[in-house]
LUMPA-226871 format. One record per residue: residue in one letter; x, y, z of N, C-alpha, C in turn. Coordinates in steps of 0.05 Angstrom, whole numbers, padded with zeros to 5 digits, always signed. Layout:
residues N
AXYZXYZXYZ
...
END
This chain:
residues 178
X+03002+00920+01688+02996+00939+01709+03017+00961+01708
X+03006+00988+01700+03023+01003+01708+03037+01018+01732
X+03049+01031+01733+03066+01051+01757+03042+01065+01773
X+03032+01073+01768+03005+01085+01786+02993+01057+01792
X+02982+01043+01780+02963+01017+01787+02981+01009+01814
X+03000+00997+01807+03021+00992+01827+03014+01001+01853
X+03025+01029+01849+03025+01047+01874+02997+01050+01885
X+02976+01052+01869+02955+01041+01891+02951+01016+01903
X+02960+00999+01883+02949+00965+01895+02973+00969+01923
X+02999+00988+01925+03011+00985+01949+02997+01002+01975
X+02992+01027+01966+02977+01042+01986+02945+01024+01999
X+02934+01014+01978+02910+01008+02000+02915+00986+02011
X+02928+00960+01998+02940+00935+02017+02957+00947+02035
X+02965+00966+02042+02982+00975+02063+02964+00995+02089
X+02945+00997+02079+02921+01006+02090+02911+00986+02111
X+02909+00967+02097+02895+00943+02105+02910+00933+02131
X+02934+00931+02119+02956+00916+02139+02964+00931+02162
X+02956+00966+02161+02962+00986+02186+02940+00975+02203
X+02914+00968+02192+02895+00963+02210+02889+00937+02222
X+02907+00913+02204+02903+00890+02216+02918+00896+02238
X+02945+00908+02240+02970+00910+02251+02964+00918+02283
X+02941+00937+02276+02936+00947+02299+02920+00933+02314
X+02894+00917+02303+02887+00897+02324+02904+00873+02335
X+02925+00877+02316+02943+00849+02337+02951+00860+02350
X+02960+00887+02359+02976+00899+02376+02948+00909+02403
X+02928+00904+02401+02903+00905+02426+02901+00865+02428
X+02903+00850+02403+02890+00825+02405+02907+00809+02426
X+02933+00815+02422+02958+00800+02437+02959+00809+02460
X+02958+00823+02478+02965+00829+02516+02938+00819+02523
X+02917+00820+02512+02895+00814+02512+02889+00779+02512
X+02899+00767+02490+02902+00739+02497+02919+00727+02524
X+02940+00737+02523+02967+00735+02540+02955+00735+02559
X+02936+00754+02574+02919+00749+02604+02903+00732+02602
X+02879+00724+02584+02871+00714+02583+02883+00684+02581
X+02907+00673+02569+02908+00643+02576+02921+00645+02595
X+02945+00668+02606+02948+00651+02649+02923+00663+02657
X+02907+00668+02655+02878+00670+02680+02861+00647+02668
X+02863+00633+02654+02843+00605+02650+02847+00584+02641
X+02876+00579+02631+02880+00552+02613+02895+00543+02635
X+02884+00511+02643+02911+00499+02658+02934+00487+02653
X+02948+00477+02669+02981+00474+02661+02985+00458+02645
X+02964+00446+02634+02981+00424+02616+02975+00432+02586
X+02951+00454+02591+02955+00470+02558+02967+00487+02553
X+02984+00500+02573+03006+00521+02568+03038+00507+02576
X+03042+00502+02550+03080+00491+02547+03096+00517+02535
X+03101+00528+02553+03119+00553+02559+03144+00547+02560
X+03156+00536+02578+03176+00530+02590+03184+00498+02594
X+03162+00475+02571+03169+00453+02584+03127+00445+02595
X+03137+00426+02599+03105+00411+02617+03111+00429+02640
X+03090+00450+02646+03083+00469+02670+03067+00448+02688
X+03062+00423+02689+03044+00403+02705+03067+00404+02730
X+03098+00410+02731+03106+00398+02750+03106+00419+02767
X+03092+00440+02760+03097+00464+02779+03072+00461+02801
X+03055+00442+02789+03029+00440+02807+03010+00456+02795
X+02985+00458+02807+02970+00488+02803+02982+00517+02810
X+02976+00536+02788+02971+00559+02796+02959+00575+02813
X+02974+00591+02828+02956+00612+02851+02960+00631+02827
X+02926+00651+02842+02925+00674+02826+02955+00691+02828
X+02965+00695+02855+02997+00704+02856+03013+00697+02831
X+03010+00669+02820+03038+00660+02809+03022+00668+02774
X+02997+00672+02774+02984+00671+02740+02996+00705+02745
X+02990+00721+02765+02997+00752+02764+03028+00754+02755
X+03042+00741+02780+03074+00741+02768+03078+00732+02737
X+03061+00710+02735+03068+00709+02701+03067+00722+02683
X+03040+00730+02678+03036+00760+02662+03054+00781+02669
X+03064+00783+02690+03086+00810+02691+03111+00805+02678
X+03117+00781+02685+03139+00770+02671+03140+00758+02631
X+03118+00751+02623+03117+00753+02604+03110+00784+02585
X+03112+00805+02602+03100+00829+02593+03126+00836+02581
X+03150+00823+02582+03182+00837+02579+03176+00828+02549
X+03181+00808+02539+03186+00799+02516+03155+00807+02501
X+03132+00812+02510+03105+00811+02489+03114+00841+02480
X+03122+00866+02502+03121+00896+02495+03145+00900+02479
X+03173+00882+02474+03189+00885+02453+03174+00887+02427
X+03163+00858+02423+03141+00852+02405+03131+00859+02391
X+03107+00887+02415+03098+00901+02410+03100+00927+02391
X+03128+00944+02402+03141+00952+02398+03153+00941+02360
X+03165+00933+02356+03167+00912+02338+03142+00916+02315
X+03122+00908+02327+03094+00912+02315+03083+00936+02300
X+03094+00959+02333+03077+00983+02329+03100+01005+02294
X+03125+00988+02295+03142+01006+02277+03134+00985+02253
X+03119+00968+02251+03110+00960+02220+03086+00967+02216
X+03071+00974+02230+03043+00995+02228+03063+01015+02218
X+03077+01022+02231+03089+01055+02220+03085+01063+02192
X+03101+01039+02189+03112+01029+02157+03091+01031+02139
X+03068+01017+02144+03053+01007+02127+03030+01032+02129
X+03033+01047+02149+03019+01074+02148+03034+01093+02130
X+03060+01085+02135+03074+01112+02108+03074+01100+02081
X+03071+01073+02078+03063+01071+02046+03030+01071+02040
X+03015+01067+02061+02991+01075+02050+02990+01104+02038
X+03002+01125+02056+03017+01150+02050+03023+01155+02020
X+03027+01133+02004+03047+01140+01991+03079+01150+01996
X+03092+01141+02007+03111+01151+02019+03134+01118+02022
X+03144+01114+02001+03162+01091+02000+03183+01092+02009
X+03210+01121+01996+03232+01129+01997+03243+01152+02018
X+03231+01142+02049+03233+01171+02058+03252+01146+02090
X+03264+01178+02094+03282+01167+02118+03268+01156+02144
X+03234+01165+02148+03226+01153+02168+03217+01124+02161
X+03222+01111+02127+03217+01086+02126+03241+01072+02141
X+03263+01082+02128+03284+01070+02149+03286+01068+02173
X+03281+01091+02196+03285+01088+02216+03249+01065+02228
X+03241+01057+02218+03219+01036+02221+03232+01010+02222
X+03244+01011+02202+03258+00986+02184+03288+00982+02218
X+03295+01001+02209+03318+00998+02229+03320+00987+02262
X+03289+01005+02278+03287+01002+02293+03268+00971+02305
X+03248+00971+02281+03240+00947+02289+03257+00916+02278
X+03271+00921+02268+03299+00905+02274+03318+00898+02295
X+03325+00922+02314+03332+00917+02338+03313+00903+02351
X+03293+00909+02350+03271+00899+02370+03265+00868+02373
X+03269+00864+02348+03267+00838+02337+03291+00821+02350
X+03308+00833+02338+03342+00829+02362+03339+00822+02383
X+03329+00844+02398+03332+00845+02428+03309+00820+02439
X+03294+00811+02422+03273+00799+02425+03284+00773+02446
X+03297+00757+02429+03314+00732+02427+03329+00729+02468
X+03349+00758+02467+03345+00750+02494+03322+00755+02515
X+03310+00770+02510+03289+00776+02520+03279+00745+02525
X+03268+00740+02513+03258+00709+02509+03268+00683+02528
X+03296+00693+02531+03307+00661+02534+03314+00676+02570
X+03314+00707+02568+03308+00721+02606+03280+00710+02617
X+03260+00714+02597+03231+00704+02597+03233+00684+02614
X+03234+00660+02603+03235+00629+02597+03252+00624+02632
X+03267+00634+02632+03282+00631+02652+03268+00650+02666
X+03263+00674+02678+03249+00680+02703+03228+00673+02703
X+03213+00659+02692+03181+00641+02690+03185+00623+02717
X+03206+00604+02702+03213+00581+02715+03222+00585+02740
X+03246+00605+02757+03246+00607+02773+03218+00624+02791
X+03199+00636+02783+03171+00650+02794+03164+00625+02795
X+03150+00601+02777+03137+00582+02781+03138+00562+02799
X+03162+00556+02814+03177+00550+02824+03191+00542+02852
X+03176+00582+02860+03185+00604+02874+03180+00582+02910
X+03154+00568+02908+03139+00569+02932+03146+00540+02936
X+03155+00522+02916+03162+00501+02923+03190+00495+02937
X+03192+00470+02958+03224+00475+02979+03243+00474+02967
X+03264+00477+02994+03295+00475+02975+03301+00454+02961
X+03302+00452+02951+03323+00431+02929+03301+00427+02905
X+03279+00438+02902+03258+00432+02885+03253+00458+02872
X+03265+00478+02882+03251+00495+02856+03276+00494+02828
X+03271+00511+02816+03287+00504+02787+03290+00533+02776
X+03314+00533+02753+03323+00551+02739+03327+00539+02711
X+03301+00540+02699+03312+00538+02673+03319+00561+02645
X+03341+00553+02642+03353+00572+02615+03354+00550+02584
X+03341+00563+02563+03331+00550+02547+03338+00569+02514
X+03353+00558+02493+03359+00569+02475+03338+00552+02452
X+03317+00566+02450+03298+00553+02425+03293+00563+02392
X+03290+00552+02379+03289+00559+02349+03283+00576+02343
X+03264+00590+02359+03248+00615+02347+03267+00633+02358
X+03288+00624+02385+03302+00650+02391+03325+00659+02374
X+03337+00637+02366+03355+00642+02337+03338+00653+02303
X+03314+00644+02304+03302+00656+02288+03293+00686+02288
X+03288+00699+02311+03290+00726+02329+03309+00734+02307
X+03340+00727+02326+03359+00738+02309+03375+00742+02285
X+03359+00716+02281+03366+00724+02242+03352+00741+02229
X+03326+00743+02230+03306+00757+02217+03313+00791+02232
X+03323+00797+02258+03323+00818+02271+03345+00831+02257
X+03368+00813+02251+03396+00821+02235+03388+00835+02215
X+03369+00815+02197+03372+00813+02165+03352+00838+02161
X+03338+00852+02177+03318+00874+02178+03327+00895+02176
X+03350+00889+02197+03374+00916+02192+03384+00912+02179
X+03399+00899+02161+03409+00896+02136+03393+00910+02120
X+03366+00902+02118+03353+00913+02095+03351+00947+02094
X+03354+00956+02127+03346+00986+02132+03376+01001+02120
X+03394+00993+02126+03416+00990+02109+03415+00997+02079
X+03396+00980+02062+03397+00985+02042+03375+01005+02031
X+03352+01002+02046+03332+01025+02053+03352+01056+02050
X+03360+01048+02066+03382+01078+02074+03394+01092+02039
X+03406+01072+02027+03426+01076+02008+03399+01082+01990
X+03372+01065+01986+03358+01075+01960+03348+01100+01969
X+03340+01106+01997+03327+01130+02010+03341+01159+02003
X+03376+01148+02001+03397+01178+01988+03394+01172+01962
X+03392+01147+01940+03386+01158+01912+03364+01168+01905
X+03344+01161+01920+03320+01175+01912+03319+01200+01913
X+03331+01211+01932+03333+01237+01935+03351+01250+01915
X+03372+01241+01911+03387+01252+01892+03379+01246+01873
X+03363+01234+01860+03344+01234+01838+03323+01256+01838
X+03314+01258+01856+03293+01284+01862+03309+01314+01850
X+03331+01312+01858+03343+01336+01859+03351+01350+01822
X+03353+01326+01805+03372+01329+01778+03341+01336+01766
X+03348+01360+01753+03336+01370+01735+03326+01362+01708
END
């Protein structure tokens, strides 16, 4: 396969992937209401068995969704700068500084994800909580795999934009020599 073959088999699979990209970014806030407005507590393990919270009032499924809206719109966010991406190489457009700042930014996001997550997790629990007496409601704070996984992958993204960066100035300086 040659250098052109290539570069198309990247542009239209990257095509593909701007448009999957985008229905996960409508498919997901969309699910997210959908399971606190109808699944009960014992099929949503969020925070642990949600059975001990009792049933849900529509109040506490509303507070949830607001509260899970912190960590899904990082996500999102996150999401919407690898559509970016995958829109500028459908582009044709591999070596350019707005690949980096894609790369870069949805790396923080990714970062920021982790606490986001474990703020999540923890204001859930105290909302869920909220209506039960003193000595019975709860605060839980919770450090889980995927939140250390957040941050390695969020790190290692910036790392890569990093190196993005350095091929993004040879390319250019390759552009430039006659």
């Amino acid at each position: 396969m040659g250098p052109t073959e290539r570069t198309e088999r990247i542009k239209r699979i990257s095509n593909r992937f701007q448009w999957l990209i985008a229905a996960l970014r409508i498919a997901l806030p969309l699910l997210m209401v959908f399971l606190w407005m109808t699944l009960s507590l014992d099929e949503l393990e969020v925070i642990g068995p949600l059975s001990a919270y009792g049933p849900l009032t529509m109040t506490e499924r509303l507070g949830a969704i607001a509260i899970t809206l912190l960590p899904l719109f990082i996500f999102l966010y996150a999401l919407g700068k690898l559509q970016l991406l995958f829109r500028l190489y459908a582009a044709g457009k591999f070596f350019e500084r707005e690949n980096v700042e894609c790369f870069t930014r949805m790396g923080w996001a990714l970062l920021l994800s982790a606490p986001a997550s474990i703020l999540y997790k923890a204001a859930l629990s105290v909302w869920l909580s909220f209506d039960h007496p003193a000595g019975e409601r709860s605060l839980s704070i919770s450090i889980s795999s995927n939140d250390i996984a957040l941050l390695t992958f969020g790190g290692a993204v910036i790392i890569v934009s990093w190196v993005m960066a350095e091929a993004v100035e040879l390319s250019h300086e390759n552009a430039q020599i006659i």
